[in-house]
C-alpha positions in Angstrom: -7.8 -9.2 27.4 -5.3 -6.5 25.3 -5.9 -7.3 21.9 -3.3 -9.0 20.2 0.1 -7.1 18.3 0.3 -8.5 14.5 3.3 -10.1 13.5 4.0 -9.1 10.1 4.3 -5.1 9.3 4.4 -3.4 6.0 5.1 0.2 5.4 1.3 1.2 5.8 1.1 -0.2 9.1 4.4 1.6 10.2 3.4 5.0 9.0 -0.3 4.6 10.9 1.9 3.4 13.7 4.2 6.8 13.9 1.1 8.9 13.0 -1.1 7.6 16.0 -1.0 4.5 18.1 -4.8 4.8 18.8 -5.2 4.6 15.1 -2.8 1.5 14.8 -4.3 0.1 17.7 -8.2 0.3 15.9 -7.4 -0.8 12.6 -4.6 -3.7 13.3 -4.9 -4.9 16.7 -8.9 -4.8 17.2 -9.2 -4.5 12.9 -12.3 -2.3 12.9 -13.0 -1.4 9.8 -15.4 1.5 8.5 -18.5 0.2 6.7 -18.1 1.8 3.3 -16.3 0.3 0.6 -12.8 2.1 0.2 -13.3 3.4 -3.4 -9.6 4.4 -3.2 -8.4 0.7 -2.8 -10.8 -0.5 -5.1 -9.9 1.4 -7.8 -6.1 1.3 -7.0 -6.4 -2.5 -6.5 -8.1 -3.0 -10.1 -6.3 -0.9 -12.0 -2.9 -2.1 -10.3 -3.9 -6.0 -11.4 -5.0 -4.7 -14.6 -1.5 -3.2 -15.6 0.4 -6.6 -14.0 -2.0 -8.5 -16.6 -0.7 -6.4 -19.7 3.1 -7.0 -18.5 2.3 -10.3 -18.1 1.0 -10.7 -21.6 4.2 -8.6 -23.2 6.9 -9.6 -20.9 6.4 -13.0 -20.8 3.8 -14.7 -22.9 4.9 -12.1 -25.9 1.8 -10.5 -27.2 0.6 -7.0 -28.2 -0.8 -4.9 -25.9 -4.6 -4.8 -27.7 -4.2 -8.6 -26.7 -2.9 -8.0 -23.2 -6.0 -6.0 -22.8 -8.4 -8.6 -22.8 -7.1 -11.3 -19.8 -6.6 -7.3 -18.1 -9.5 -6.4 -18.3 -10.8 -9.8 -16.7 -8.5 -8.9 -13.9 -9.5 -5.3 -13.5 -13.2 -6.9 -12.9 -12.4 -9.0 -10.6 -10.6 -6.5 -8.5 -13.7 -4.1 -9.2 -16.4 -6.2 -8.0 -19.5 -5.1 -7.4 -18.5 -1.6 -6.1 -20.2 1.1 -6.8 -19.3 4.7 -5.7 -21.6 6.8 -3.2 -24.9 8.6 -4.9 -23.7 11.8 -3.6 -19.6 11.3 -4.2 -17.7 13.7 -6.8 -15.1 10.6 -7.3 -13.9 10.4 -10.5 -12.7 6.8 -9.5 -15.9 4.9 -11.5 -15.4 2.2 -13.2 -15.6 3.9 -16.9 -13.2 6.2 -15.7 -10.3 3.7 -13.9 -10.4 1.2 -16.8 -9.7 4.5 -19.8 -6.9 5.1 -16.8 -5.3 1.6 -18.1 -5.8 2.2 -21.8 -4.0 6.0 -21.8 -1.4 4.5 -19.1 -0.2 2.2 -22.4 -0.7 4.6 -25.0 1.9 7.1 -22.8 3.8 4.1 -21.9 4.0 1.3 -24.5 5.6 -1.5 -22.7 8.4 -2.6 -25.6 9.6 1.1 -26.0 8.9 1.9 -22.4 12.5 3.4 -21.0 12.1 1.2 -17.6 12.0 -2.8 -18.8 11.5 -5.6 -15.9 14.5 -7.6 -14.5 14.2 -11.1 -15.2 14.0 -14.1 -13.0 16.6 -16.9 -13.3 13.9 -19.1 -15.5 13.5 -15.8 -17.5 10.0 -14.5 -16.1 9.8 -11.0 -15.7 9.7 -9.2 -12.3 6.2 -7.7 -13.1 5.7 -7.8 -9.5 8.3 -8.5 -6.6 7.6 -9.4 -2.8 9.5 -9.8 -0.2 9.3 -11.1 3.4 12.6 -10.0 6.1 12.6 -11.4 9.4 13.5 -8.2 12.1 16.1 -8.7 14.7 13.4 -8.2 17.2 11.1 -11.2 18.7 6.7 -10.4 18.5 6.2 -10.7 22.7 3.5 -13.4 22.4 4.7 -15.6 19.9 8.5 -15.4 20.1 9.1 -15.5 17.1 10.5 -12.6 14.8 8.4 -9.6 13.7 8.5 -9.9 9.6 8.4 -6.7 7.0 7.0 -7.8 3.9 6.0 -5.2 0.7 5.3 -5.9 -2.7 5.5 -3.5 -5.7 4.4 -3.5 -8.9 8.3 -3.6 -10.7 12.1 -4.6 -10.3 13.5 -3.3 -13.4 16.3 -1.3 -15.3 15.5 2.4 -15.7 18.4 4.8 -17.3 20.7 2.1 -16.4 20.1 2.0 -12.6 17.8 -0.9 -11.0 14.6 0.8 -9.9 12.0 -0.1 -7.7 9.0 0.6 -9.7 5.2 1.8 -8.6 2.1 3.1 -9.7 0.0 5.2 -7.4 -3.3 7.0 -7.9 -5.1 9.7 -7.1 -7.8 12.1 -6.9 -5.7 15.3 -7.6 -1.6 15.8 -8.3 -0.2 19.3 -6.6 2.2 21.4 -7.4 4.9 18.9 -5.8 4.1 15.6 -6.9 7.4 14.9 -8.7 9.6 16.4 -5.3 7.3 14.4 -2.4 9.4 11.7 -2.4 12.7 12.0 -1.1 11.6 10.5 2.3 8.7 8.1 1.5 8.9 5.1 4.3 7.1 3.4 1.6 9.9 3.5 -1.0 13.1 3.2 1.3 11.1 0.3 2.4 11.1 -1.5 -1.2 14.6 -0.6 -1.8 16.0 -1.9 1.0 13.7 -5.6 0.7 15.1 -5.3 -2.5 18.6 -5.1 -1.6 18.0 -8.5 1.1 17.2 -10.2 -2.1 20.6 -9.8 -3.6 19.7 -6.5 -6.1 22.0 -3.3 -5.9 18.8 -1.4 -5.6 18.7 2.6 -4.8 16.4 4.2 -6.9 12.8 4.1 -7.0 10.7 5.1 -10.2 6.8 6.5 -9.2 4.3 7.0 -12.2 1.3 8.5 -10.8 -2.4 8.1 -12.5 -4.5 11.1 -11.7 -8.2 9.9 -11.8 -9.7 13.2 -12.6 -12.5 14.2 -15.6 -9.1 14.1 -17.8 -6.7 11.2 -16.4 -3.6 13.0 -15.8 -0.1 11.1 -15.7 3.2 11.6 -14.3 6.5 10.3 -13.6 8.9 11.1 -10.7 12.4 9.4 -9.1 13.9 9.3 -6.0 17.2 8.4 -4.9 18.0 6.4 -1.5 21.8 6.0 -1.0 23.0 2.8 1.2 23.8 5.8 4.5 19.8 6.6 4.3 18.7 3.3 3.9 20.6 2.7 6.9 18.7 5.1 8.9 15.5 4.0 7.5 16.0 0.7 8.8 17.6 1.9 12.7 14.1 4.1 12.9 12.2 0.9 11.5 13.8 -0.8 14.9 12.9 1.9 17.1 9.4 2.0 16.1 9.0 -1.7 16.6 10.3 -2.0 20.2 8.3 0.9 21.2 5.1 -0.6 19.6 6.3 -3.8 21.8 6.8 -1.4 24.6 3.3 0.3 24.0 1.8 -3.2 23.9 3.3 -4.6 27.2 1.7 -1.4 29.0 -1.3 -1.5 27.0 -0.7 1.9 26.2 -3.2 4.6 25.0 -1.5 6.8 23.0 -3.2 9.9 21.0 -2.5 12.0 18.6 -4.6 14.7 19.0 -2.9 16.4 15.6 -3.0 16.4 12.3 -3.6 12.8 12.1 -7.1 13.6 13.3 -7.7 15.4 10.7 -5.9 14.9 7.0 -7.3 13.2 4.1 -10.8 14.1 5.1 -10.7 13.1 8.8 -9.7 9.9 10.3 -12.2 7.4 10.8 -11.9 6.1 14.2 -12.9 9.6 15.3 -15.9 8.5 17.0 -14.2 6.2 19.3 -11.8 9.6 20.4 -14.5 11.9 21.2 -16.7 9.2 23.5 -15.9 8.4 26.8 -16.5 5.0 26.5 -15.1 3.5 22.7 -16.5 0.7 22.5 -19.8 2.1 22.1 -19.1 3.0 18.7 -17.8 -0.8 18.0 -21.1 -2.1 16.7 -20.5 0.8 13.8 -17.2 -0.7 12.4 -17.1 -4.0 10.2 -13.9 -6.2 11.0 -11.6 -7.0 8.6 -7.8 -7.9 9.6 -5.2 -6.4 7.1 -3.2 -8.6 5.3 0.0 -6.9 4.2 1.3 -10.1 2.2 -1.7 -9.6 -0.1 -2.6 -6.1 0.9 -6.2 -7.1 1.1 -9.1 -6.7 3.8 -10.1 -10.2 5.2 -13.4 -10.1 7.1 -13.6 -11.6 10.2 -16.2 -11.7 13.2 -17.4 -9.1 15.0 -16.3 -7.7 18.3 -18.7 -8.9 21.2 -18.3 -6.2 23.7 -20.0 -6.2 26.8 -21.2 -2.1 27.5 -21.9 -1.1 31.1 
């Protein structure tokens, strides 16, 4: 039985789509996971809810931020968990380390003088975080209903008198071109253009980036995505849908044999490339099924694969 296509897709799902199919087809159709903890969610995923608690507290309950710190720092536990990085990694991404990231992030940025301020809500709440959820014009094969593209960033607000889409990102090192990589970031486009379903004249997008290094190191770019190149972002966001609907009705096997294979330290269904038989390699992976609503891991059961 080919294992099933998911219904709802989110810009990290499209770009793992265009960069390999094998790679999609591993992580969101079978959901094999690698064992290790990703240190680079973790630490993105607490320091992300620990920054949405100090808005939270300023924007809209109207304390100081030495007060917002305190229900933040709950969160960024929570997120944390009980990770802790590898003996023999060279992360700076520890705990001590993410949580001073949050501190210096509001000592650079102080959220009443801060140049971009959050949009409000018709009952007055600030957009401190903003999802959306768009039907496509192009129905999932098994369930006939619409595919859905969902994102969520961490801002909609007002920056130098344009609305913004508004992100944090970290990192373990911030080149030369940081501030000029992000002219044609799917990821971005992406958030405008949900935006813009939702009734905002959105264009812009506003990226801070936290560098976890020995010294955290913050930064701030813009890009700008006019209503022609939003247009194109969406027609390539069709294409890539009916051929992943077209790959799935062939139960294609489609490789990269690239780059892909490769970047960011090598990809980690690599095993499963090199054997003859994959599924070998199975009993190696945890499953956990993406959820791109909450952009979370949910565990689920293990693969029972029969091995001649």
């Amino acid at each position: 039985m080919k294992p099933s296509l998911p219904q709802v897709l989110d810009s990290t799902m499209i770009v793992d789509f265009r960069s390999c199919y094998e790679r999609f087809r591993n992580r969101y159709m079978l959901h094999l996971m690698g064992k290790d903890k990703s240190g680079d969610l973790i630490a993105g995923g607490a320091i992300a809810a620990a920054i949405e608690a100090v808005r939270i507290g300023v924007y809209q309950d109207g304390k100081d931020v030495p007060q917002s710190l305190i229900p933040a720092y709950k969160a960024f536990v929570k997120e944390w968990r009980d990770y802790t990085p590898p003996e023999n990694s060279k992360s700076f991404k520890t705990f001590g380390n993410c949580w001073s990231a949050v501190e210096q992030y509001f000592t650079w940025k102080p959220p009443l003088t801060d140049e971009l301020q959050p949009l409000r809500t018709r009952d007055n709440k600030p957009f401190v975080e903003f999802s959306f959820a768009v039907p496509l014009p192009i129905l999932h094969p098994e369930t006939g209903e619409p595919f859905i593209y969902v994102g969520r960033f961490d801002l909609l607000g007002s920056w130098m008198d344009r609305t913004v889409v508004s992100d944090e990102k970290t990192m373990s090192q911030m080149g030369s071109n940081w501030v000029s990589q992000w002219g044609l970031r799917n990821q971005f486009m992406g958030y405008c253009w949900g935006a813009q379903q939702y009734g905002y004249k959105c264009n812009d997008a506003l990226i801070r980036g936290i560098c976890l290094t020995k010294e955290i190191k913050l930064a701030e770019a813009s890009a700008n995505y006019p209503d022609w190149m939003l247009a194109r972002w969406f027609n390539q966001l069709l294409q890539d849908v009916n051929r992943m609907v077209e790959y799935w009705r062939v139960d294609a096997r489609d490789y990269n044999f690239g780059n892909a294979c490769t970047e960011y330290g090598g990809c980690a269904y690599r095993d499963l490339c090199v054997s003859r038989k994959p599924e070998v390699w199975f009993q190696h992976y945890n499953r956990a099924k993406w959820n791109p609503i909450h952009r979370r891991l949910d565990p689920i059961e293990p693969l029972e694969v029969a091995v001649a």
